[in-house]
C-alpha positions in Angstrom: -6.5 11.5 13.4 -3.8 10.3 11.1 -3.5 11.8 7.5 -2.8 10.0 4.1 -1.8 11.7 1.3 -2.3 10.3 -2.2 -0.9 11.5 -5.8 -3.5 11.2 -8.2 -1.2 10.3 -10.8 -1.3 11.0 -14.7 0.2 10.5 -18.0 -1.5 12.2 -20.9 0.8 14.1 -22.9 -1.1 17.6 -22.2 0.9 18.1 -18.2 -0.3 21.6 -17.1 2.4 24.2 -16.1 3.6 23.6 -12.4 2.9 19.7 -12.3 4.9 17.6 -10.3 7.0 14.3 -11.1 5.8 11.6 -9.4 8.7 9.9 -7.9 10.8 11.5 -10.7 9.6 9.2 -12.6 7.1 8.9 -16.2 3.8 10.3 -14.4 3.0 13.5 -12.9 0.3 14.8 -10.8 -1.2 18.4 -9.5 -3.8 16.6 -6.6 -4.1 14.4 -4.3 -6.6 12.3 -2.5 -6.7 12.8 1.4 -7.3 10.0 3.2 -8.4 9.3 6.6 -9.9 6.7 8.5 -13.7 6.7 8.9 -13.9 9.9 6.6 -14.9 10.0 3.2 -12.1 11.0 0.6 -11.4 14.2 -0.7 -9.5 15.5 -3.6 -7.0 18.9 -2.8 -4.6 20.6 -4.9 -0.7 20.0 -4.4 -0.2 22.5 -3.1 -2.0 22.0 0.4 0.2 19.3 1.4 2.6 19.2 3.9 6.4 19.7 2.6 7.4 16.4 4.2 5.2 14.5 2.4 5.2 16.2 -0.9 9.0 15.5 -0.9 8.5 11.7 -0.2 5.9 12.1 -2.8 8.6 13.8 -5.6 12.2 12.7 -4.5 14.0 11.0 -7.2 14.3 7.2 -6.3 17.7 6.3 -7.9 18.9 3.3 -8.3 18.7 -0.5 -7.1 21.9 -1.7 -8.5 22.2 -0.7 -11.8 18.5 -0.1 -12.3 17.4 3.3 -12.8 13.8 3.9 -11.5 13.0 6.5 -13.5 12.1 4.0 -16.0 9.9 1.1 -15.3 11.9 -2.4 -14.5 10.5 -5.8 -15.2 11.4 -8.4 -12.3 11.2 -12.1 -13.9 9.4 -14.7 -11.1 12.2 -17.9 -11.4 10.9 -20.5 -8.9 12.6 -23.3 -8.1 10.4 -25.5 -5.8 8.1 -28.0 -6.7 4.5 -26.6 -5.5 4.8 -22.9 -6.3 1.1 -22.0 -8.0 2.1 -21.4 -11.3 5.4 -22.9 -12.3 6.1 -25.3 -9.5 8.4 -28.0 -10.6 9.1 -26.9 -14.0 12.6 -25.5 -13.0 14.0 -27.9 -10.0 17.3 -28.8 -12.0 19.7 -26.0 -11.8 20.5 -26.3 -15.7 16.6 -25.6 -16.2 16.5 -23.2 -14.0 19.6 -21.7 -15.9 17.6 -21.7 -19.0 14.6 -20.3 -18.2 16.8 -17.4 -16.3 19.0 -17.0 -19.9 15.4 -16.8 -21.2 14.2 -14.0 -19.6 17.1 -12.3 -19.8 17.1 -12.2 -23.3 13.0 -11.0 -23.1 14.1 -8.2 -21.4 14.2 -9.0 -17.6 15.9 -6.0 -15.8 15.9 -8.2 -12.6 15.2 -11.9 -11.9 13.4 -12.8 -8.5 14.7 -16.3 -7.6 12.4 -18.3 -4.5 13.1 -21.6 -3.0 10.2 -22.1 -0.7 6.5 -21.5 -2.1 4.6 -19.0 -0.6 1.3 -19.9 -2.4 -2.2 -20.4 -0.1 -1.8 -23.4 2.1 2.2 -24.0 1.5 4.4 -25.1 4.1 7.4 -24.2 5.5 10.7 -25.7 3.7 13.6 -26.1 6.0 16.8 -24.0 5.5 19.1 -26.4 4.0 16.7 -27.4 1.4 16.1 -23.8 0.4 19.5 -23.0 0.6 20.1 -26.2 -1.3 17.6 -25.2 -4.1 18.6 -21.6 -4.8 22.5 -21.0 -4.2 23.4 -23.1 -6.9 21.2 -21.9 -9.1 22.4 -18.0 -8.2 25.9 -19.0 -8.2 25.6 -20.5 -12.1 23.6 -17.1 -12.8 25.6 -15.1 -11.6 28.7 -16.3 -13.5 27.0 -16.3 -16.5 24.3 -13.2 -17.2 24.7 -9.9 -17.1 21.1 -9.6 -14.9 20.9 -8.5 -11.1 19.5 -11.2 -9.0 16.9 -11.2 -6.2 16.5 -13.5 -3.3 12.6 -14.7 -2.6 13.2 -15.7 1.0 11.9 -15.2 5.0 15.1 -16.1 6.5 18.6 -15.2 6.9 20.5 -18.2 6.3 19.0 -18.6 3.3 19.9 -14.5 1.8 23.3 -14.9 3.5 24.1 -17.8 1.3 22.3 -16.3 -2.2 24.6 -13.1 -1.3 27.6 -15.1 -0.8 26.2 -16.6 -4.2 26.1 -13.7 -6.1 22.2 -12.0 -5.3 22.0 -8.3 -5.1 18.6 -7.8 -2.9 16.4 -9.7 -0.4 12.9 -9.9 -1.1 11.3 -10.7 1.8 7.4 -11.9 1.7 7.3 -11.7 5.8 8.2 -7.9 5.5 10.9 -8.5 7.6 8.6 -10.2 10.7 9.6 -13.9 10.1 13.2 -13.9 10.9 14.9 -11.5 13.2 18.3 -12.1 12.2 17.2 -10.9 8.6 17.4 -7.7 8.5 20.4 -7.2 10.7 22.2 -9.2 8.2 21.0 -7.0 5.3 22.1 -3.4 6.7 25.8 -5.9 7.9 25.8 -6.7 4.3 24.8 -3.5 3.0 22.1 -4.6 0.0 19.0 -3.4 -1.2 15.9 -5.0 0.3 12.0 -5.2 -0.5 9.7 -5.3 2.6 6.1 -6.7 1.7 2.7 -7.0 3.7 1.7 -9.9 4.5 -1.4 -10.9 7.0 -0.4 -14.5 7.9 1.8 -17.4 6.7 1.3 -18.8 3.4 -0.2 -22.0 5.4 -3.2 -20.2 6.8 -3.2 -16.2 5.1 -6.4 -17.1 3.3 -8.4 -18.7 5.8 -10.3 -15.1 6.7 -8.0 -12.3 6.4 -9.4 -9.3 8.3 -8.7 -5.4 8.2 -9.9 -2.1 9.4 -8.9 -0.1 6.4 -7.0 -2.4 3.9 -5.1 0.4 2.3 -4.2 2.3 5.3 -3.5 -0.4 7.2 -1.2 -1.9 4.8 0.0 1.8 4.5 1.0 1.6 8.2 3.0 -1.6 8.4 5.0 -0.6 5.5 5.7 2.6 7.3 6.7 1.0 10.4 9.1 -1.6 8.5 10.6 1.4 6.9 11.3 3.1 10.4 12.9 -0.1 11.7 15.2 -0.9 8.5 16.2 2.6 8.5 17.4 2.4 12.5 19.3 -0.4 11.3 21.0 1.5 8.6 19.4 0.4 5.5 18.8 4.2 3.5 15.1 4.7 2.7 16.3 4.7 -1.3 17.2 1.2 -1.0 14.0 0.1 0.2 11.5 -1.5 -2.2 7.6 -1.6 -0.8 5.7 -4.0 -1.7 1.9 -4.0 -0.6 1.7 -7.7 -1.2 -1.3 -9.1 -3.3 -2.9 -11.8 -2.8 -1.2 -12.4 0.2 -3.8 -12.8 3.4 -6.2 -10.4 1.1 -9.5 -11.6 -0.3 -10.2 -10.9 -3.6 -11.9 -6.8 -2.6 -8.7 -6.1 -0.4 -6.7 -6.5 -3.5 -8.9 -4.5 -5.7 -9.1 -1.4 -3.1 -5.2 -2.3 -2.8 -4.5 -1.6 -6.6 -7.2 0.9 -7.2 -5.2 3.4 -5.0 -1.8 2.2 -5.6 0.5 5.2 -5.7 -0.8 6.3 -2.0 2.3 4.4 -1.8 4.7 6.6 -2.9 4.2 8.9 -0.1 6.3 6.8 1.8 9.7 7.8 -0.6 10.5 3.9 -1.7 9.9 2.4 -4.9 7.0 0.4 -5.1 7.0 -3.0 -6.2 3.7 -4.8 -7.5 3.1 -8.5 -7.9 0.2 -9.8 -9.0 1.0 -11.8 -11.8 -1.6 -15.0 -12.3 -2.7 -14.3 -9.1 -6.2 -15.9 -7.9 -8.1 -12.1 -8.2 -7.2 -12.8 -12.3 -8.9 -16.0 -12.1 -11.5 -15.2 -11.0 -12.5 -11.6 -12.9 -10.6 -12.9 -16.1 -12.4 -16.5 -16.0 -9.1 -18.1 -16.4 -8.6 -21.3 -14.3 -5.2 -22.4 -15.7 -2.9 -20.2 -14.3 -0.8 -19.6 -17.5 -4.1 -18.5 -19.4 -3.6 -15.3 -17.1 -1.1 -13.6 -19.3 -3.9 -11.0 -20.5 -5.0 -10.4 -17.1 -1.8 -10.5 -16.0 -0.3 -7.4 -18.2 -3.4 -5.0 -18.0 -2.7 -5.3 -14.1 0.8 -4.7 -14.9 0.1 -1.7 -16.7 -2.2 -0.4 -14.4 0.6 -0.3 -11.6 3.0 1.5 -13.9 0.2 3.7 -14.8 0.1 4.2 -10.8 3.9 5.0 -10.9 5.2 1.5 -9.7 9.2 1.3 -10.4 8.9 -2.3 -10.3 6.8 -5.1 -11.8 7.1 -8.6 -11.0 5.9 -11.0 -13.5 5.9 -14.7 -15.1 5.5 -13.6 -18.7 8.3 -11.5 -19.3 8.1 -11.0 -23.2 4.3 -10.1 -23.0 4.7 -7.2 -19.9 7.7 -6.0 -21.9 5.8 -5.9 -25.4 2.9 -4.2 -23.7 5.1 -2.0 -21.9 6.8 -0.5 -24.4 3.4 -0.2 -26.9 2.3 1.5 -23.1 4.7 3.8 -23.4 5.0 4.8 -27.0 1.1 5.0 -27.1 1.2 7.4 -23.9 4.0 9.8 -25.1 3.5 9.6 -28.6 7.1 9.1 -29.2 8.9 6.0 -30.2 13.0 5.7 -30.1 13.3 3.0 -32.1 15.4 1.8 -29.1 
């Protein structure tokens, strides 16, 4: 029976003598939860896991570009298609587009996540040219004028070839690298950073009755075996960004279990990446059916993640995640730089 090994992460300032880094980055831990399926959880010391994993668990994670993970990074959600959930059609012109980007820069964006093809419940598939035709401007004009890395939100490789030719630094992939098989060829050829998410589905039908054995472990599993094949391809595990995918084929309970264990994550030696921001879970809990009456929601599940050790957040309300992120962290530490 497979094994799962999970930090139980913490940040109060009182760390005992002989904690561990999580991740090398701002949390630490001296347990872990062991997991296995059809067995009931149980909480060990440290030290009683294997090596291997414990080094996944520890090893530094670098950089992505010019961002240093052992600081939290906040990746701004530009989307410019006309039906995305939250901000469809409010940037389709490149200049608006342009602005919002300058915008979030200046909030405090360490990375801007730019999509061209919705991936909300029920969407449908956008053909290349128009997604190509929707984002490579935009990453071209954003790349000759801000000082900010820039992500590609797509399934398919024309699409990244043409944002890297643009100027984009990473692929972000909401198929996990399942949609397109020329994808991930092209991203070890071109030799960028990539996320890999979980996804159960296509956006057109992912919520119709998403089904798992274990929700965590499964999720767990996939990740792991996208990780083996981008490796084989040459992609280094350090450049790989997991992303466990909320919201996407998960009911509103797979979620939850999803973020209540969120650092089991780590044990696979990437970053993690979270998205949840004014996802349908914060509708429904926070009672907020306009999706940008989700900000509150959307930054105490924000928190939570970095709380869990997550490198990454990705987010719509850039000012209010970096605001409570760095209250977060002066509040936790009891230090504040001024910076």
């Amino acid at each position: 029976m497979k094994t799962y090994y999970r930090a139980i992460p913490q940040t109060d300032v009182a760390r005992p003598k002989g904690a561990l880094s999580l991740a090398g980055g701002w949390t630490w831990f001296t347990h872990v939860e062991v997991l296995r399926r059809g067995a009931a959880p149980q909480v060990v010391e440290a030290s009683e896991v294997p090596k291997d994993t414990l080094e996944m668990m520890v090893r530094d994670r670098g950089y992505i570009g010019p961002m240093s993970l052992a600081e939290p990074q906040i990746m701004g959600i530009l989307n410019v298609t006309p039906d995305s959930f939250s901000d469809g059609g409010q940037h389709n012109d490149a200049s608006d587009a342009v602005r919002r980007a300058r915008t979030m820069r200046d909030q405090g964006a360490d990375l801007i996540d730019i999509g061209g093809e919705s991936t909300r419940p029920g969407a449908v598939e956008v053909p290349v040219d128009q997604e190509i035709q929707r984002t490579s401007p935009v990453i071209a004009a954003l790349s000759a004028e801000l000082n900010v890395p820039i992500s590609i939100d797509t399934r398919k490789a024309p699409v990244a070839s043409a944002a890297l030719e643009a100027g984009a630094l990473m692929v972000n992939d909401v198929a996990g690298f399942t949609y397109d098989p020329a994808l991930a060829p092209l991203c070890a050829a071109r030799g960028v950073p990539v996320c890999v998410m979980h996804a159960q589905g296509d956006p057109a039908t992912m919520q119709d009755n998403p089904q798992y054995d274990d929700v965590l472990l499964d999720v767990y599993d996939f990740l792991e075996t996208q990780i083996g094949m981008l490796e084989s391809l040459g992609i280094p595990r350090q450049q790989i960004v997991t992303d466990p995918g909320i919201g996407f084929g998960k009911t509103m309970d797979h979620n939850l279990r999803l973020l209540a264990r969120l650092s089991l994550f780590h044990s696979l030696g990437c970053p993690i990446l979270l998205g949840a921001s004014r996802k349908g879970f914060i509708k429904v809990i926070g009672q907020a059916p306009d999706p940008e009456g989700r900000v509150g929601g959307s930054v105490a599940v924000a928190l939570e993640g970095i709380a869990q050790g997550a490198q990454i957040v990705r987010v719509h309300d850039v000012e209010e995640t970096r605001q409570a992120l760095h209250l977060w962290q002066a509040v936790t530490t009891g230090e504040y730089d001024g910076a």
